[in-house]
Each structure stands twice: as C-alpha cells, then as structure tokens.
C-alpha positions as CSV (number, residue, x, y, z in Angstrom):
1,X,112.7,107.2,97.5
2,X,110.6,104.8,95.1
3,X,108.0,102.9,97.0
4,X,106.8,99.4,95.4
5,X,103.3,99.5,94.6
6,X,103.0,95.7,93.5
7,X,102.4,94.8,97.4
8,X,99.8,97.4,97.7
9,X,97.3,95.3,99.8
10,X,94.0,97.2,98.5
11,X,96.2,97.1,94.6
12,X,96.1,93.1,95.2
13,X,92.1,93.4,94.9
14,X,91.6,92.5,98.4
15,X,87.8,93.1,99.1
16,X,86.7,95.2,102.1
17,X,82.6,95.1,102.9
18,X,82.2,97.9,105.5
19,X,78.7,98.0,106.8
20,X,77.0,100.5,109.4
21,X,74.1,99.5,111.3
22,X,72.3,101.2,114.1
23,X,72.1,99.6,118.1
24,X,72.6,100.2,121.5
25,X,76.3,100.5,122.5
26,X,76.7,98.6,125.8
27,X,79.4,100.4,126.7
28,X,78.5,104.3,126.3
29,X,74.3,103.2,127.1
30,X,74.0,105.1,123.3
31,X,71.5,104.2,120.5
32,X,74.2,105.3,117.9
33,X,76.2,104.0,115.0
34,X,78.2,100.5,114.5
35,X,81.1,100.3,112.1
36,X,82.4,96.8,110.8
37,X,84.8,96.0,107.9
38,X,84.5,92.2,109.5
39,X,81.6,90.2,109.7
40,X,81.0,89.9,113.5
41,X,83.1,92.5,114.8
42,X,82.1,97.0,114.9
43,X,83.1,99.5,116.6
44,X,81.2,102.1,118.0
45,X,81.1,105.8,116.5
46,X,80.6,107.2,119.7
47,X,83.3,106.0,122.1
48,X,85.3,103.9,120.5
49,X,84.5,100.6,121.8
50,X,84.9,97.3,119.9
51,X,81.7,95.4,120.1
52,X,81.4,91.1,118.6
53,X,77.9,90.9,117.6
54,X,76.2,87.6,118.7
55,X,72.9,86.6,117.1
56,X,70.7,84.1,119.2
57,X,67.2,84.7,118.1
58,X,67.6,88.6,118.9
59,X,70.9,90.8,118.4
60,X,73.3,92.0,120.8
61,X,76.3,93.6,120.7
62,X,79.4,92.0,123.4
63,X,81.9,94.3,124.4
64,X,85.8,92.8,123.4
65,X,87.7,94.8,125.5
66,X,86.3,96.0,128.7
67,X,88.7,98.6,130.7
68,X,88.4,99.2,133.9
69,X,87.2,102.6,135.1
70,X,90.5,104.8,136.1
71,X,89.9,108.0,137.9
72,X,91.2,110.9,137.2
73,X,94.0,112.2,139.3
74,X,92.7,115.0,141.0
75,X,94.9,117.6,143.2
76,X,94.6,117.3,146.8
77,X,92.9,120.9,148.4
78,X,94.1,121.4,151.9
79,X,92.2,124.0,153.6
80,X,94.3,126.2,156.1
C-alpha cells in the first residue's frame, strides 16, 4: 500500500510553536509543567487537564473541561 506524502500536514510547512512554562494547575493544586502548541491553550503534564490561560494584569490558568468527580464503585461488605 503506497501512502501519498504530498498531503503530509507537517510536509506542507505548517509551523508548530510548542512552548512549556511552569504554574499552578488548578485542577491537580500542582506547581508543575504546562504544554501548549496554541497560543492560549496547555495542558497539564501532570493530570492531563486542558487549561486557557487568561492574562489580566497577573496569569492564571482556566480549566476547559471540568468533570465531575465519579466515585469509584466499590463492593458492598456485608458482615454476617
């Protein structure tokens, strides 16, 4: 099988600008690493979560996608 190369996004030139910064994930509560390959948008190295930053005199980091908390299905112990 012969793949075409000549609609290779990253073969069209296309630039990507990743840039890592440090902060406070409001999600996980870590100091840790942000990841973003977009201008206002990063994910955080630690759990996952995809953060917009917001600049308004002093940088924070918005969480996009907030999930609620699901607990884990535990088995029910029955004494007797």
């Amino acid at each position: 099988m012969l793949i075409d190369m000549s609609n290779n996004f990253f073969k069209r030139g296309a630039a990507l600008k990743a840039e890592i910064t440090n902060g406070k994930c409001p999600t996980c509560h870590q100091v840790t690493m942000l990841v973003s390959v977009t201008r206002d948008f990063y994910r955080c190295i630690t759990c996952g979560s995809d953060l917009e930053q917001k600049v308004n005199g002093i940088i924070k980091y918005i969480p996009l996608n907030v999930r609620p908390h699901i607990p884990e299905n535990k088995p029910e112990i029955k004494n007797g």
